[in-house]
C-alpha positions, 0 to 999 in steps of 0.5 A, a space after each residue: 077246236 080242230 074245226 075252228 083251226 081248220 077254218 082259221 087256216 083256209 082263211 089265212 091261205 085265202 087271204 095271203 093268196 089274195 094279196 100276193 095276186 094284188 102284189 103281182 098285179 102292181 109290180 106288173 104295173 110297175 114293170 109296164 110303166 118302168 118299160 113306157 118311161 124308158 122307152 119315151 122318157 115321160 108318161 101319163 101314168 094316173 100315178 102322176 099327181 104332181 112333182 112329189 107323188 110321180 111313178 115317172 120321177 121313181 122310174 127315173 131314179 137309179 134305185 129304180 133297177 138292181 143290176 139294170 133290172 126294173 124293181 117290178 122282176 123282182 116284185 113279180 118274182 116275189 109275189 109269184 113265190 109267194 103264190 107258189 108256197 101258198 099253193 103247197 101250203 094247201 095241197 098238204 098238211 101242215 104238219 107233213 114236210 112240204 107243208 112245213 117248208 111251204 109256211 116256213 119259207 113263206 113266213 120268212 119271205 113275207 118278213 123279208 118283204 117287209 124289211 125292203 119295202 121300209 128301205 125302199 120308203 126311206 129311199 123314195 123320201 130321202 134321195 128319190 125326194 118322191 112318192 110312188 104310189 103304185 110302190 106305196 101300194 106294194 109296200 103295204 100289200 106287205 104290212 097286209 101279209 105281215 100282219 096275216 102272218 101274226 094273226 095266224 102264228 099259231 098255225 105255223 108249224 114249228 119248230 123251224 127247219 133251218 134245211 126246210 127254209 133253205 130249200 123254199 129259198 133255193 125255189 123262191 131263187 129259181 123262180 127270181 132267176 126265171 124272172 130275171 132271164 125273162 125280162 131281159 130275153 124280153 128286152 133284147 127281142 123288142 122291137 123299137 117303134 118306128 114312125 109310119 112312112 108319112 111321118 118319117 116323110 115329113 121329118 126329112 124335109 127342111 123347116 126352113 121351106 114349110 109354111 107355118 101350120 097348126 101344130 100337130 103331129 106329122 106338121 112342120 112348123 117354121 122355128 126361128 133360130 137365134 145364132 147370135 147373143 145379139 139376136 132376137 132374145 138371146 142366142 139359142 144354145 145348139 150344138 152339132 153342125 150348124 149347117 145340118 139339114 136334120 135339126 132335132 129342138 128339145 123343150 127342156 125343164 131341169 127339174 123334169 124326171 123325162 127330161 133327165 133320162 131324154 138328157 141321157 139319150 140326147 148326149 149320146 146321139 150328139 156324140 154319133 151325130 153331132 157332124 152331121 144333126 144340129 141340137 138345139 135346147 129351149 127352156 120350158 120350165 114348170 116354175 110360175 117366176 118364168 113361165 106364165 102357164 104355171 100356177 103355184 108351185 111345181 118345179 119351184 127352182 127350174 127357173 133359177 136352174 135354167 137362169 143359171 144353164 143361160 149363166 153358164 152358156 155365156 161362158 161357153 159351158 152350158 152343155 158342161 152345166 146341162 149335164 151337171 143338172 141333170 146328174 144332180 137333179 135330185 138336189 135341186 134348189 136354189 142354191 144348188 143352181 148357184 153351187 153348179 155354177 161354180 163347179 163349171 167354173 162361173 166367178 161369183 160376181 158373174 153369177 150374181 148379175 146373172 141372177 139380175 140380168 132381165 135379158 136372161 129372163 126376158 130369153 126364158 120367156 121368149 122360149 115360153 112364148 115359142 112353146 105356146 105357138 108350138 102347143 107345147 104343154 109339157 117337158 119333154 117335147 121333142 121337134 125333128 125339122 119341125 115336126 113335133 115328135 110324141 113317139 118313143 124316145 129311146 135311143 134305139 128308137 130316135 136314132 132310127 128315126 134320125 137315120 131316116 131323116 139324113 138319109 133322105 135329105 141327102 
């Protein structure tokens, strides 16, 4: 019997250090892809599949960080812990005091883990509206743990010790503490990327005296520009100093995570450069009743949003209602893009026209046909005098590279 349960408990403790170096190894993935959509605001994660099961839409969410620290710290301080204890539960006896501590600690730790991973899950179905499948795999590398915690019971060590799981917590705090002050030591030594002297070259000159070329990275391209509500398809709504020499044109989708967090960049770069940068939105929506490159449904209400931004830019409040989308992007529906409207100030009778109006829609489509020539395939696409720029989009990072393009076309 001794035998048996001398077995039964190196094989629990195999097990358990099994998962917890699985769980460490996803909630690594999950910081490294939290860092990447910060950094460029879209990814091409695997875990990508559609609009419901998408890291990036996780990341974009606010719950994706706890005191602005990415979920994967704590994962990684978690799964860590948990290695720790399972090293002590091997090194003594279960029934000396360490051991004790070690298996006591590490039995509530792994019912804590439990408890979070069914609240995060009600949160991603709820508000987030998305899976994460790399969270999805943590959450049962925690039901796995918890499950190994019931089938050993009986080689827990008992009574509890309320002073022995007190100090394991103490340890499991440090260990999280460490973590947390290493993530953001990490962030505040990174370096943004930076484009290469040919590309930061390229950007400064004007697209106005570049010939149209294929477009690719580092090639300028002539983009029309319509000023005028009675020019080409529509006026393209822009903001900043219309005669600026750095121009920055983003293809948009309101229901797009990276369009969202690139939103957030862009508001702040309108405030530093506004006199000086012209910004321009054009509309690519992921939704086949206005794009004829989507089939089937994706971002099923992007059309209706962005009908109702173009509503909302004829009464001269399109950056209110881009801004208001954008916030409530998780609550994107059809009736919501009406509901926007009015909160920016839109009358009834002039939302209901727009939503008939074929100039909006025919505007739409012309920004669709204008990705097309440019290659663009995806939200967000970011163009800088031209340029198509796929480099990081964070703001530290945009800025540098702006910066450069106004001082060399001084």
């Amino acid at each position: 019997m001794a035998q048996d349960s001398s077995r039964s408990h190196s094989l629990s403790l195999i097990l358990d250090a099994a998962l917890a170096l699985l769980g460490l190894s996803l909630s690594a993935y999950s910081l490294r892809h939290h860092l990447a959509f910060k950094a460029s605001g879209a990814t091409n994660a695997v875990c990508n599949v559609n609009d419901v099961i998408s890291c990036d839409a996780a990341a974009a969410s606010p719950y994706s960080e706890i005191a602005g620290i990415p979920l994967g710290v704590y994962g990684i301080a978690f799964f860590s812990s948990l290695l720790v204890f399972n090293v002590m539960r091997a090194a003594a006896s279960r029934g000396g005091s360490l051991g004790r501590m070690a298996a006591q600690t590490h039995a509530v730790m792994v019912l804590i883990g439990v408890a979070v991973s069914i609240v995060l899950a009600i949160v991603s179905a709820t508000s987030v509206q998305a899976l994460c499948l790399v969270c999805a795999g943590i959450y049962l590398v925690n039901i796995m743990m918890a499950f190994s915690l019931h089938m050993g019971r009986a080689q827990l060590a008992r009574p509890f010790s309320k002073r022995a799981v007190a100090i394991g917590g103490v340890i499991a705090f440090a260990i999280t503490g460490i973590s947390g002050w290493s993530y953001t030591q990490f962030v505040a030594t990174r370096k943004p990327s930076k484009l290469n002297p040919q590309s930061a070259q390229s950007l400064t000159q004007s697209s106005a005296q570049q010939a149209a070329q294929p477009s690719s990275q580092g090639a300028a391209r002539q983009i029309p520009l319509s000023r005028s509500a009675y020019s080409g398809a529509g006026e393209d709504y822009r903001y900043g100093y219309e005669q600026a020499k750095v121009v920055v044109q983003e293809f948009v989708d309101f229901q797009c995570p990276g369009c969202a967090v690139l939103a957030s960049t862009i508001k702040e770069l309108k405030a530093k450069y506004g006199s000086r940068v012209l910004f321009v939105f054009r509309n690519y929506p992921l939704d086949g009743k206005c794009n004829h490159n989507i089939n089937g449904t994706f971002h099923a209400h992007a059309c209706a949003i962005a009908t109702m931004a173009r509503c909302a830019g004829q009464y001269g409040k399109f950056w209110e209602y881009n801004e208001l989308a954008f916030s409530k992007q998780s609550e994107a529906s059809a009736e919501n893009a009406v509901k926007w409207a009015k909160v920016t100030g839109l009358p009834q009778d002039a939302i209901e026209t727009c939503q008939k109006s074929q100039d909006i829609l025919s505007k739409l489509k012309d920004d669709v046909a204008l990705a097309d020539q440019l290659g663009v395939t995806g939200t967000p696409t970011l163009f800088i005098n031209g340029v198509r720029y796929d480099g990081d989009r964070s703001l530290a990072a945009l800025g540098d590279v702006l910066e450069r393009a106004l001082i060399e076309a001084q």
